[in-house]
C-alpha positions in Angstrom: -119.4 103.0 346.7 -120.0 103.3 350.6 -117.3 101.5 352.9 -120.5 99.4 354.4 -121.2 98.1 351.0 -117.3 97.2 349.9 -116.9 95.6 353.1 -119.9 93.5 352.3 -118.0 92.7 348.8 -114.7 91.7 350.0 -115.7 89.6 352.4 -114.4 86.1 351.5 -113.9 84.5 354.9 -118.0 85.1 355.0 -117.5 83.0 351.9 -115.0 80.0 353.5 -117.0 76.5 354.0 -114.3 75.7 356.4 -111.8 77.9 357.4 -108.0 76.9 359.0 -106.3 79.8 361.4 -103.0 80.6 360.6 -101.4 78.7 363.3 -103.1 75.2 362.3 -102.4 76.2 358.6 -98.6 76.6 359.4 -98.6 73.5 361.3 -100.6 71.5 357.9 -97.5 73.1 355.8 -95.0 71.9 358.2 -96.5 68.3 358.4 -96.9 68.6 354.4 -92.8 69.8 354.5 -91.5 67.4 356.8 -93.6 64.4 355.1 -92.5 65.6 351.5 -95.7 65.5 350.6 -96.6 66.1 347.0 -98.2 69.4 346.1 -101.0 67.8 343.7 -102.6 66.6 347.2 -104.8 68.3 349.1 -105.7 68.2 352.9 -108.9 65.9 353.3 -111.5 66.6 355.9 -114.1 64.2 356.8 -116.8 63.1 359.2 -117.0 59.3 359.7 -119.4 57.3 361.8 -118.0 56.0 365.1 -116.7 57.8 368.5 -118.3 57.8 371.8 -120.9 60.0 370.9 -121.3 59.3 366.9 -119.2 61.1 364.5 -115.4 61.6 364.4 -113.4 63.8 362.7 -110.3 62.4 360.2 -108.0 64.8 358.5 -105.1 63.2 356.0 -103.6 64.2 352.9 -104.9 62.6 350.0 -105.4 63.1 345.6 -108.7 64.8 344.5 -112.0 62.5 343.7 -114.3 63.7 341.2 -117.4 63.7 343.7 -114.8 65.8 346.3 -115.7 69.5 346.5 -112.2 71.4 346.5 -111.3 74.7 348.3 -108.9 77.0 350.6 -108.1 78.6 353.4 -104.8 80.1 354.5 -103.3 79.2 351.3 -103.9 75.2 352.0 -106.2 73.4 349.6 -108.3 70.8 351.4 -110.8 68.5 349.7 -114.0 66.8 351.4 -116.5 65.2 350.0 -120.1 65.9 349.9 -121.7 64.1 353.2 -118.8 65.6 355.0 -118.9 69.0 354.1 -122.6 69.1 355.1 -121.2 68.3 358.8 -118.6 71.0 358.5 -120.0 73.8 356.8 -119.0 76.6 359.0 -116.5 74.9 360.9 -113.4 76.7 362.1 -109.8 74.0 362.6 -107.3 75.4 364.9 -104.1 74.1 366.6 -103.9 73.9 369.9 -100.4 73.4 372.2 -101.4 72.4 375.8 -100.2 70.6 379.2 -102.7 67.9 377.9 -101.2 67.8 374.6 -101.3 69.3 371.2 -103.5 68.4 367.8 -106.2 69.9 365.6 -109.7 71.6 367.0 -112.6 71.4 365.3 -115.3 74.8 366.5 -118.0 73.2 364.6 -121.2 75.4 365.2 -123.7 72.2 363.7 -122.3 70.2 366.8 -125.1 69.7 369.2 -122.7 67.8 371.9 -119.5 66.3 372.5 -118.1 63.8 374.3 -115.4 63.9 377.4 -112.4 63.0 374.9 -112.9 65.8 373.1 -112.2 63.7 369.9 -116.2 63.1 368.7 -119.8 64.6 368.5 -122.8 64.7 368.0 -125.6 66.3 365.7 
């Protein structure tokens, strides 16, 4: 087998619906560590309605539904459920230390704009 076509194989980030870097997976453990949370929960993503410009994101641990779709990245199982995920597909989450502060950052490529907070979109 070529290297080209095993590359293509072993691939899974290509196959990630949303993928965590390791610093903001470190920093999910360390939240999941200091709050004792359970390991039989996952880290929920969603999209709700609201914001300045129409959509927010929410992240919080929380117990499988049957209509979520389950999955990993970095070792850290997240769930979301199925109007979400069609919002995040493709989205990288990241953790960013600043002077303006520190938190979560979504690098969403569906976004088509974003407001001045920083904390909503649009699609």
């Amino acid at each position: 087998m070529s290297a080209l076509a095993q590359d293509k194989q072993e691939s899974p980030v290509e196959q990630e619906l949303v993928k965590l870097t390791a610093r903001a997976a470190e920093k999910v453990k360390t939240i999941r560590a200091e709050e004792k949370i359970e390991d039989g929960y996952g880290l929920r993503l969603k999209v709700m309605g609201g914001g300045c410009s129409g959509f927010a994101y929410d992240m919080f641990f929380d117990q499988a539904q049957d209509v979520d779709q389950s999955f990993e990245s970095q070792g850290v199982k997240m769930l979301c459920d199925q109007m979400s995920l069609m919002y995040l597909v493709g989205t990288e989450i990241d953790y960013v230390e600043s002077v303006q502060g520190s938190g979560f950052k979504f690098t969403n490529p569906n976004v088509k704009s974003t407001c001045g907070c920083g904390s909503s979109f649009s699609m």
